[in-house]
Every structure is written in structure tokens, then in C-alpha cells.
C-alpha positions in Angstrom: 119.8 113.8 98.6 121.1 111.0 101.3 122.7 107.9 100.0 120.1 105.8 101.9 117.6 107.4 99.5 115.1 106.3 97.1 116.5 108.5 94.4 117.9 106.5 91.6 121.4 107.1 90.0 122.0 105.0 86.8 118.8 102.8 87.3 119.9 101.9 90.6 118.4 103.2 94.2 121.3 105.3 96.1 119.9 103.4 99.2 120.8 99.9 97.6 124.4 101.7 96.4 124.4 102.1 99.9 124.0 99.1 101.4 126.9 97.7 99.1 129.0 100.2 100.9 129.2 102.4 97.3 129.1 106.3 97.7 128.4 108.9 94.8 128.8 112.8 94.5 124.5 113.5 94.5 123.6 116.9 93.0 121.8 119.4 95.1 118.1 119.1 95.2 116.2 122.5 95.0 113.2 122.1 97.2 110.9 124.8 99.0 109.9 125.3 102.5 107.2 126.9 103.1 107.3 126.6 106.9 109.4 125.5 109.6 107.9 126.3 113.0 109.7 125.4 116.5 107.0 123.2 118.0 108.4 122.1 121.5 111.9 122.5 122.8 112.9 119.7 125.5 115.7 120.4 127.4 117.7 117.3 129.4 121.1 115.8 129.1 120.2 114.5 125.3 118.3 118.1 124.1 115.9 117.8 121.6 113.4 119.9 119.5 109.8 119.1 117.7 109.0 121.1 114.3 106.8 121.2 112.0 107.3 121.8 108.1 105.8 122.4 105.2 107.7 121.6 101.8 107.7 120.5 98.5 107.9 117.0 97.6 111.6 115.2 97.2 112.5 117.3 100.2 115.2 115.1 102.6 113.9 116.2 106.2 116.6 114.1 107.8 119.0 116.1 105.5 116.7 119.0 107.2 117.7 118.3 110.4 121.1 118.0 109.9 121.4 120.7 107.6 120.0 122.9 111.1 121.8 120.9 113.7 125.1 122.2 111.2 123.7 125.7 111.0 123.5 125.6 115.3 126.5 124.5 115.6 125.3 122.0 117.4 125.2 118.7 115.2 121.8 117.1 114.5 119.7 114.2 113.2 115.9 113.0 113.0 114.7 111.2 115.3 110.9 110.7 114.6 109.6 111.6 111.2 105.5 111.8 110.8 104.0 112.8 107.5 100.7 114.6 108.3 99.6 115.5 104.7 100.7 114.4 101.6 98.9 116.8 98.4 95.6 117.2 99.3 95.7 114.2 101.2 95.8 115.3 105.4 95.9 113.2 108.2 93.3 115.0 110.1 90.5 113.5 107.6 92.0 109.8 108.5 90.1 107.1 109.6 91.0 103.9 112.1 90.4 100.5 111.6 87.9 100.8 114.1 86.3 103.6 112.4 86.5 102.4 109.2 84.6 99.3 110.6 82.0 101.3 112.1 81.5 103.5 108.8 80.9 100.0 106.3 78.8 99.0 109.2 76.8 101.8 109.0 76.4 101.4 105.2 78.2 105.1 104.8 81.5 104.1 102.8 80.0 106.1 100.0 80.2 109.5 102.3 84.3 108.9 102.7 85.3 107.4 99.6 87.1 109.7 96.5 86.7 109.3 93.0 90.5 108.1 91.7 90.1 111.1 89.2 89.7 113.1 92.5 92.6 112.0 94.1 94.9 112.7 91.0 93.3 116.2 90.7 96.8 117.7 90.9 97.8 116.4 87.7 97.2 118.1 84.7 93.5 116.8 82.8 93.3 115.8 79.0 89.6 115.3 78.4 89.6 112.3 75.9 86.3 111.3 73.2 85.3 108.0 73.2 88.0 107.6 70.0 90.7 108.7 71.8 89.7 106.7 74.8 90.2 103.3 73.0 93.2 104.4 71.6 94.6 105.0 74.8 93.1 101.7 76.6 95.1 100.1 73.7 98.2 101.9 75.0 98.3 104.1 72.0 100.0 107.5 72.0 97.8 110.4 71.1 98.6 114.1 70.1 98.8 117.1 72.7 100.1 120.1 73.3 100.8 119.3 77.0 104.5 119.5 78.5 103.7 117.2 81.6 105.1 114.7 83.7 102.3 112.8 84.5 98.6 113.8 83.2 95.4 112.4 84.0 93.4 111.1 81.0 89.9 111.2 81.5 86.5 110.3 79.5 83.4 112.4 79.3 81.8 111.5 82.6 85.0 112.8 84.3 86.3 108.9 85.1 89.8 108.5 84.9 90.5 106.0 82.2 94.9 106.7 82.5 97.9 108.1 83.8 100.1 109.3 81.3 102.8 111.2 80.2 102.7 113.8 77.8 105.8 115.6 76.1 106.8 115.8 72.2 103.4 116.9 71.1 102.1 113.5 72.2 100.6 111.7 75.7 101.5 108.4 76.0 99.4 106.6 78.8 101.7 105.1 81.8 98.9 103.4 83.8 96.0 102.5 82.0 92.3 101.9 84.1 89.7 99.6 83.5 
């Protein structure tokens, strides 16, 4: 990872270590690429190329383009960056202002809008009863057998109700929903 990173060392932000003029030996990252295709090649006295990418998250594409500029022999460094999807999240099912206006307008919000239990589909689900749901709206811990990062918690009309963590035969909620 970069210094001028978001990744924390010791509680602190490597970009704010940064800034203080502070630099640390960062472990390597393992990250996947899935694909990295030439898009446009522009030659003139400053060449430069377009690419796309597809990788897992916590991958450094300025690091990217360095790492290839190396690999050319040539030197390299970023200097757009454009995030087109994000999870199941693409850029090609994003609205403008102006369409967004025209949508509300229209009374068809309802047609574009996602559940928040939809839009953290990629976590893990723990299905809670209505017990274990006010245990968990009380920011109690609750058993599972789940090894997770984060979890979504949810009740039984699918509504998310929490974000959690779950590890140690327990899930602890993180973020809690009212």
C-alpha cells in the first residue's frame, strides 16, 4: 500500500503519517486482477495510456500504474482514476441530478430505489427471531457459528435490522438500524 493511503498502521491513517513527513515499511497487499485491458494508447511528447481493470477491493491502482510503468521500463503514474463499479453497484445504472429530478417528479422513486438489505447482499445473512432482534437492537451479542467480518442481521420480513460482526461463536452488532 502507498503512504498517502487510507490504511491504518497503529490506529493512525499512513496518509496522515504522511503528511507529517513519517514513512513506514507497509507489508504487501495480496489483491486480484481480474482484468487489465489496454483501452487507448496516445502517443505525443508526454505518451500516455487508458486501461481498464477489474480487482478486488484494497487494490492501490496508482501503485498499479507504477508497478507497470516499472515493469516497461518506462516509469509511470495515474493520472485520472474513475471507479465505474463498486460490488454490485455500476455506474452504468447511475442517475443525474437532472434525472433524478425528473424520476421524483414523475412519482417513480419507488422503481430505482434498493432495499439497504439489498445493497449489503454481499455480506453474509443471520436470519434473527423477534427475540434475538431486540437483543441485538439493545447491542447485545448473540451466539453463531459464523466466522465473518461483517454480517447482515436481518428480521423475518428480510429488513435489515444490523451490521455486525461475528467471530468467537458470537455476532456482535456494529451498526444497529432503526
Amino acid at each position: 500500500p502507498p503512504m498517502y493511503s487510507a490504511k491504518k498502521f497503529d490506529g493512525q491513517k499512513l496518509y496522515e503519517l504522511a503528511r507529517k513527513g513519517v514513512e513506514i515499511e507497509r507489508k504487501p497487499v495480496n489483491v486480484k486482477i481480474t482484468k487489465l485491458e489496454l483501452i487507448e494508447e496516445i502517443r505525443n511528447p508526454q505518451s500516455a495510456i487508458r486501461i481498464r481493470t477489474s480487482c478486488t477491493a484494497g487494490t492501490y491502482i496508482r501503485t498499479l500504474a507504477e508497478d507497470i510503468g516499472r515493469k516497461l521500463g518506462t516509469g509511470a503514474h495515474l493520472t485520472a482514476l474513475r471507479r465505474t463499479r463498486a460490488g454490485k453497484f455500476d455506474l452504468a445504472k447511475a442517475l443525474t441530478i437532472e434525472q433524478l429530478e425528473d424520476v421524483v417528479s414523475s412519482g417513480k422513486l419507488s422503481e430505482y430505489l434498493i432495499s439497504m438489505n439489498e445493497a449489503a447482499s454481499h455480506l453474509p445473512e443471520i436470519s434473527l427471531n423477534e427475540e434475538e432482534v431486540k437483543k441485538i437492537r439493545n447491542g447485545m451479542k448473540l451466539p453463531s457459528n459464523l466466522n465473518a467480518e461483517s454480517v447482515r442481521l436481518t428480521d423475518s420480513e428480510n429488513n435489515l435490522i444490523a451490521i455486525g460482526t461475528a467471530h468467537e461463536n458470537f455476532v456482535r452488532p456494529k451498526i444497529v438500524f432503526v
